[in-house]
C-alpha positions in Angstrom: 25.6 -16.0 -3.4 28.5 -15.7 -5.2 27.6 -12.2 -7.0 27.1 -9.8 -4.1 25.5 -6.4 -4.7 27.5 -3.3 -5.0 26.5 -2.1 -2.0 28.1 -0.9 1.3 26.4 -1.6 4.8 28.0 0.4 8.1 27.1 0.2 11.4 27.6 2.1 14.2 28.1 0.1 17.5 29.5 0.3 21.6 29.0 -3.0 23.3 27.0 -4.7 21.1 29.4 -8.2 21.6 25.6 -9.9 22.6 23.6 -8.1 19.2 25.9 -7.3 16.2 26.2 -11.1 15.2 22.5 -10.9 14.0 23.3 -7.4 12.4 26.1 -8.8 10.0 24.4 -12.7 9.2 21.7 -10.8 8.4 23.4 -9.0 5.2 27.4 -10.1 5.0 26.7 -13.2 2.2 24.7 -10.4 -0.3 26.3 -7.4 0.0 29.9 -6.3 -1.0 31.5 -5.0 2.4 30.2 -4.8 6.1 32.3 -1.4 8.4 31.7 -1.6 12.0 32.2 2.2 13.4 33.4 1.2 17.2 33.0 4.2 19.5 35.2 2.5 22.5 33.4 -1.1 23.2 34.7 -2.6 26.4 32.9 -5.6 25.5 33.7 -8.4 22.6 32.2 -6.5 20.2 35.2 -5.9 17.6 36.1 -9.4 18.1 32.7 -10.9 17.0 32.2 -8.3 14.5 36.0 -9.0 13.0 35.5 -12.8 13.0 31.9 -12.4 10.8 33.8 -10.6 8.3 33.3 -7.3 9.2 35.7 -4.5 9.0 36.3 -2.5 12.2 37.0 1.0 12.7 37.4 3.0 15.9 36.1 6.7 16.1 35.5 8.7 18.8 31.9 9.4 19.7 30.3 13.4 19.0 27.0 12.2 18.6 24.8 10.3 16.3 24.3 12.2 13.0 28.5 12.9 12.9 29.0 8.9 14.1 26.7 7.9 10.8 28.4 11.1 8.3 32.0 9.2 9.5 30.3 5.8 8.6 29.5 7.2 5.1 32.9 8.3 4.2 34.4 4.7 5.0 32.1 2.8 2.1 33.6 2.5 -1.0 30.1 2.1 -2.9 27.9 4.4 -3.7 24.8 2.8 -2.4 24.9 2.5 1.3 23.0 0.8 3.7 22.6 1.8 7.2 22.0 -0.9 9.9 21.9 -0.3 13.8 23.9 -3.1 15.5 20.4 -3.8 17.2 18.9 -4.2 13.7 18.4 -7.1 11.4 17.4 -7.6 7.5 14.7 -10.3 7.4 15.2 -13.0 4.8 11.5 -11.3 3.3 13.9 -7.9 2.8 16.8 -9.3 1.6 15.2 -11.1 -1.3 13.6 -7.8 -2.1 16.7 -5.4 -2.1 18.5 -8.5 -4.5 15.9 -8.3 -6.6 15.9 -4.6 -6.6 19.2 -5.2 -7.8 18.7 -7.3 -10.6 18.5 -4.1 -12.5 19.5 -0.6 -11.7 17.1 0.9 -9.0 14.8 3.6 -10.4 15.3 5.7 -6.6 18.1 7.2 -4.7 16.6 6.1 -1.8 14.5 3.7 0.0 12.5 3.7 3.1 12.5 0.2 4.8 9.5 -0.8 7.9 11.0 -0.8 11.1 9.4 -3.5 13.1 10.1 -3.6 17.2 10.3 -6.4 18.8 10.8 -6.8 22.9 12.2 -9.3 25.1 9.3 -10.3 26.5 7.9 -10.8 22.7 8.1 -14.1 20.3 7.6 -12.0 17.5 5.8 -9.2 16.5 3.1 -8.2 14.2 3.3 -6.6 10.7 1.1 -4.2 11.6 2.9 -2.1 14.1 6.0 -1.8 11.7 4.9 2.2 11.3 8.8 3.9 11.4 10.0 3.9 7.8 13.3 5.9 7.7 15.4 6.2 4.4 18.2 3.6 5.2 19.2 2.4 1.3 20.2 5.0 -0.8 22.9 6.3 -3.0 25.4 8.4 -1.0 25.9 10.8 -4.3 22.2 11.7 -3.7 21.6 11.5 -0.2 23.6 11.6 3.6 22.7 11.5 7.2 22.6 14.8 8.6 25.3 15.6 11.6 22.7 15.9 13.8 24.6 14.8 17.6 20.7 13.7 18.1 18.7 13.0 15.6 20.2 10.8 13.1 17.8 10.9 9.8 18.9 11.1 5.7 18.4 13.5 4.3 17.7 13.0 0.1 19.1 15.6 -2.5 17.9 14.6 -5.5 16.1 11.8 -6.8 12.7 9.8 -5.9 12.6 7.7 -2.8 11.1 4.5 -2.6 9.7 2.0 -0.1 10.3 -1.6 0.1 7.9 -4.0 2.0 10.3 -5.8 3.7 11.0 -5.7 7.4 13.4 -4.9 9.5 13.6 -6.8 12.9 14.6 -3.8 15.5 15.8 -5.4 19.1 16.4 -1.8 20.9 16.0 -3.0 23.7 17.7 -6.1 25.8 15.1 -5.7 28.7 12.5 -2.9 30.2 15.1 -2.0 32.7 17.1 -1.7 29.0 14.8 0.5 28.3 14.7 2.9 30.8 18.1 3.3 31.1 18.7 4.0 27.2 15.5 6.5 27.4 17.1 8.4 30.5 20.3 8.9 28.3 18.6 9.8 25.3 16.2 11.9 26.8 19.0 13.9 28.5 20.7 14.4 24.9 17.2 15.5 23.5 16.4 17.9 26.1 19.9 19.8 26.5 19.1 20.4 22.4 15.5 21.9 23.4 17.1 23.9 25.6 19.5 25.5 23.2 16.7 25.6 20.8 14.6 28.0 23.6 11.4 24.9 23.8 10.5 25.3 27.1 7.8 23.1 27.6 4.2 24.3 29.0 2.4 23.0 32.2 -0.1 22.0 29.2 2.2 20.1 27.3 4.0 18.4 30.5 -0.1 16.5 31.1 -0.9 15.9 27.7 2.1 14.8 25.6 2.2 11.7 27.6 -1.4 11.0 27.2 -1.7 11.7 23.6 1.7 9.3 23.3 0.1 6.8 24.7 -2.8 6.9 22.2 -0.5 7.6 19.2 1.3 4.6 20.3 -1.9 1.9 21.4 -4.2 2.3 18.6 -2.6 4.9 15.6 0.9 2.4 15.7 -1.6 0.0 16.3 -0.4 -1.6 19.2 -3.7 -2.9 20.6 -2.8 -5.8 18.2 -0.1 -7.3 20.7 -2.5 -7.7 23.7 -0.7 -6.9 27.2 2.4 -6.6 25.4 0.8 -3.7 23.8 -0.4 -1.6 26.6 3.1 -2.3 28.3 4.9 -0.7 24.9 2.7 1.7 24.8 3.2 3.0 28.3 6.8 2.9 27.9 6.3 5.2 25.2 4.6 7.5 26.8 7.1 7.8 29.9 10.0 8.5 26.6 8.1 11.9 25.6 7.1 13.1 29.4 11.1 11.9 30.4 12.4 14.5 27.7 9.9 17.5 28.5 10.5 17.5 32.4 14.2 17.4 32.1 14.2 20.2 29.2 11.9 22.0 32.3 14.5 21.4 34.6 17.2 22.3 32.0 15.5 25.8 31.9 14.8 26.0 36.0 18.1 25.3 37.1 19.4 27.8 34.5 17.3 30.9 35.6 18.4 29.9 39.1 21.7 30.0 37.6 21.2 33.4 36.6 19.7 34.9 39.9 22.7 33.9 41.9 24.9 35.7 39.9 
């Protein structure tokens, strides 16, 4: 293309050297700039991202939501479109946002289907894309919330939309990837439960993971993917139990805290 779309993609990345390349192929030849927000890579990762055509930008890291509100304030478009560096725009979705584009777009913001793939997967199925977050919109109108957590748009004004495309998520290099992003995560999530007072119940401890696993096998419909399924599934399940026993051991070790004073 040699007319690319007014709009402005960020991403926010720390040793991504192995994943990012995907990231920027996936949107650099449609859309008007590509900003890489490095929080300290060790890795290759401004290096690959530099020679795709990205530009690179170190900031310190507080936190998801303030990572994503710095990302915002670097684009110089006012439609923004937020990638993970373990996130790629399908040829299906591209086509879709250009042609979105062809006029001006009657929303402030779009939702876009998340779909997960893991190592251990060829592909995945259309079916289990169920996470639609806002990721297009115009930044007038809408902005990720500063959140250190929980990094989701928030939409002031305006309709919001959905596309059909997908987007291919890779969050995960490996299951032992996966545990090791969940026990870091989960630490984050449950040291904000704590300063939020949710202590979580004997009750919820036995059947949060349970009802996760259902939620995640046949209402995200992963029954469709066979073994791979039930594997994803449990995975998911260990993610909510992980974050409610440490928030219960956040809470333990700080009445034990309090008795020894």
């Amino acid at each position: 293309m040699t007319d690319k779309l007014p709009i402005s993609v960020f991403i926010i990345a720390q040793n991504e050297a192995d994943r990012i390349p995907l990231t920027i192929r996936s949107v650099r030849d449609w859309v008007d700039e590509v900003i890489v927000i490095d929080s300290g890579s060790t890795d290759d990762t401004v290096k690959v991202a530099e020679s795709l055509g990205a530009t690179v930008t170190f900031n310190e890291w507080r936190g998801y939501g303030p990572q994503k509100v710095f990302g915002e304030t670097l684009c110089r478009n006012d439609w923004i479109l937020n990638l993970d560096a373990d996130e790629e725009i399908t040829p299906e979705l591209a086509s879709e946002i250009q042609a979105l584009f062809a006029g001006e777009p009657p929303c402030s913001a779009y939702r876009l289907r998340i779909l997960p793939l893991y190592s251990f997967q060829d592909k995945g199925h259309k079916w289990t894309a169920t996470h639609r977050p806002v990721r297009l919109y115009r930044k007038l109108q809408a902005g990720f919330k500063d959140s250190t957590v929980h990094d989701s748009v928030v939409v002031h004004g305006g309709a919001t939309g959905s596309l059909k495309g997908m987007v291919n998520h890779r969050s995960f290099r490996s299951l032992a990837h996966h545990v090791e992003k969940v026990n870091s995560y989960s630490s984050a999530q449950a040291e904000d439960r704590y300063r939020r007072g949710r202590n979580p119940s004997g009750f919820e401890l036995v059947v949060v993971p349970v009802l996760a696993f259902v939620k995640q096998y046949l209402l995200r419909r992963e029954f469709v993917n066979g073994i791979d399924g039930v594997i994803i599934s449990y995975m998911y399940a260990f993610q909510r139990f992980i974050r409610l026993a440490k928030t219960r051991e956040r809470f333990h070790i700080a009445r034990r805290e309090g008795d020894e004073e």
